[in-house]
C-alpha positions as CSV (number, residue, x, y, z in Angstrom):
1,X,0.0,0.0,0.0
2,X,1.2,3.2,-0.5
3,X,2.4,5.7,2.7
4,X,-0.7,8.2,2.1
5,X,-3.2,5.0,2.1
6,X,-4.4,4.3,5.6
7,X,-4.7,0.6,4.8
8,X,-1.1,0.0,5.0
9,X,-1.7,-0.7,8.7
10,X,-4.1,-3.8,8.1
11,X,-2.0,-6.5,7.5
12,X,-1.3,-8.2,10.6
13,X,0.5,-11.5,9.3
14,X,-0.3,-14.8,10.0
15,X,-2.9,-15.2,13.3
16,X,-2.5,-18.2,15.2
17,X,-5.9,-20.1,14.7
18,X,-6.1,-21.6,18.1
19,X,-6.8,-17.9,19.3
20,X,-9.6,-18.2,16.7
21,X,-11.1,-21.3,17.0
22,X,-11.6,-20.8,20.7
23,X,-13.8,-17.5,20.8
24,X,-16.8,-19.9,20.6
25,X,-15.8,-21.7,23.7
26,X,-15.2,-18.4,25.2
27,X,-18.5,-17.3,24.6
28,X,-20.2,-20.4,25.8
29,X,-17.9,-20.2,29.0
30,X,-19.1,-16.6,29.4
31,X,-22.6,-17.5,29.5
32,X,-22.2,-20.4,31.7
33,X,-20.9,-18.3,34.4
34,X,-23.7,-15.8,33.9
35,X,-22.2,-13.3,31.5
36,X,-20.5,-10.4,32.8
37,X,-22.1,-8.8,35.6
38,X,-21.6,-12.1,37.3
39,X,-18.0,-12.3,37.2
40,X,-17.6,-8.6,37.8
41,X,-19.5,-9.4,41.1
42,X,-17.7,-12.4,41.9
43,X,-14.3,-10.2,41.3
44,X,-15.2,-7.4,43.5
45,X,-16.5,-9.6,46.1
46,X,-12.7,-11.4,46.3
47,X,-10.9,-8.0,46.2
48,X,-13.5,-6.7,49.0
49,X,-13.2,-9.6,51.2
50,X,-9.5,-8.8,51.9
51,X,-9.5,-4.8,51.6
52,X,-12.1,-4.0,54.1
53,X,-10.4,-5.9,57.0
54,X,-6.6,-4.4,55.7
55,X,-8.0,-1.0,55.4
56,X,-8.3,-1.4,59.2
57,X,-4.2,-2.4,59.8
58,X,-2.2,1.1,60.6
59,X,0.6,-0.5,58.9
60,X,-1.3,-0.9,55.4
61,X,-2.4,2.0,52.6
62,X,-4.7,0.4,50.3
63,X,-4.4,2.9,46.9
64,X,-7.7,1.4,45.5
65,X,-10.4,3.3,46.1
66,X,-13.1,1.7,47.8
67,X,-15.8,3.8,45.6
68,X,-18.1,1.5,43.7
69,X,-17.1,1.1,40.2
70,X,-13.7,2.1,40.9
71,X,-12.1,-1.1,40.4
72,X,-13.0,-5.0,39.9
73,X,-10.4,-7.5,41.5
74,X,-7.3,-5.6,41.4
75,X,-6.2,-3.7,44.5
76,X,-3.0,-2.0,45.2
77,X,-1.5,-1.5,48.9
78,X,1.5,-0.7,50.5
79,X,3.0,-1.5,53.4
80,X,4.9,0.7,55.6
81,X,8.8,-0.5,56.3
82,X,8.8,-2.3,53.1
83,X,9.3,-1.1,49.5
84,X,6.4,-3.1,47.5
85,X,9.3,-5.0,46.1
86,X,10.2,-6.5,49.5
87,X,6.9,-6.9,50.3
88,X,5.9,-8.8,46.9
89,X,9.6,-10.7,47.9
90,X,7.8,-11.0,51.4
91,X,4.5,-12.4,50.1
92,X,6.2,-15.1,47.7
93,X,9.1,-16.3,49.7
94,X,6.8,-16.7,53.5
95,X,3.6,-17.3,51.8
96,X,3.6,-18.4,48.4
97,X,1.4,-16.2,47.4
98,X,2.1,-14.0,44.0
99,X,1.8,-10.5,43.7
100,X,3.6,-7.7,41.6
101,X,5.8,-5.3,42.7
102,X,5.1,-1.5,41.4
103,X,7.7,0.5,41.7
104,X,6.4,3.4,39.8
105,X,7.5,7.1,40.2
106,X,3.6,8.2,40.7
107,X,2.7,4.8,42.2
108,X,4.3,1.9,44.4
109,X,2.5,-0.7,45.7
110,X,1.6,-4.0,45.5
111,X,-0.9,-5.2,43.0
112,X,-3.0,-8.0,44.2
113,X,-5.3,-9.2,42.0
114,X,-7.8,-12.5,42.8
115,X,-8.8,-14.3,39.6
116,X,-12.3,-15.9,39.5
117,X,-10.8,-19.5,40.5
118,X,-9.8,-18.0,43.9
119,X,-11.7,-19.9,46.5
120,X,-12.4,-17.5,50.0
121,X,-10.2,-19.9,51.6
122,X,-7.7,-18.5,49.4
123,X,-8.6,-15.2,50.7
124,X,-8.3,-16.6,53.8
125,X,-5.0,-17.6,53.2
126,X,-4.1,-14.0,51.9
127,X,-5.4,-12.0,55.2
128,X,-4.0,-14.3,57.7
129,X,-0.2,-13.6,55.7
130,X,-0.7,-9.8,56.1
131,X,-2.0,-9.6,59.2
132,X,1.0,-12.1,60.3
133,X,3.5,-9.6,58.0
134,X,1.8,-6.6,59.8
135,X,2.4,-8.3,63.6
């Protein structure tokens, strides 16, 4: 195409096909969890079943707002004494539990973020390590 043709920029190459061939099961798996407003719900309430109790420890800063509609399952928090990455290090190396370290110029943290498998035992799991990290 030539430069002053705006369709230069369609070509993509070759897709991979199993990305293709698995939107249909994608779909099917969406409705079988009840579309979107039901993960959305079963996303907040994982990331709200940890922040509301941490929110209460002096030693944590949640940057997430707690707003409605102001985030899903991610949450960011910090932890005072620790840069977020010894306190993703923390996490991993006590715990086993993954997190990622932000060590941003506008924001640090650490970015937890449930995924719909999580069980509340999981959660569980997740409060009883800060509270211990916090002690």
């Amino acid at each position: 195409m030539e430069k002053t043709n705006i369709r230069r920029f369609e070509h993509q190459g070759t897709r991979p096909i199993a990305t293709i061939e698995t939107i249909g099961k994608a779909v099917e798996l969406n409705a079988l969890m009840g579309g979107v407003k039901n993960k959305e719900a079963r996303l907040r309430y994982l990331q709200e079943s940890w922040t509301k109790e941490v929110r209460k420890i002096e030693k944590y800063k949640i940057n997430t707002p707690h707003y409605a509609g102001s985030s899903c399952a991610l949450a960011n928090v910090t932890m005072e004494g620790m840069t977020a990455t010894e306190f993703s290090a923390a996490l991993w190396d006590r715990y086993q539990i993954f997190t990622v370290a932000i060590e941003h110029p506008i924001v640090k943290g650490v970015r937890i973020t449930p995924h719909l498998s999580n069980s509340i035992a999981d959660i569980e799991r997740l409060k009883s390590a800060l509270k211990e990290l916090a002690s």
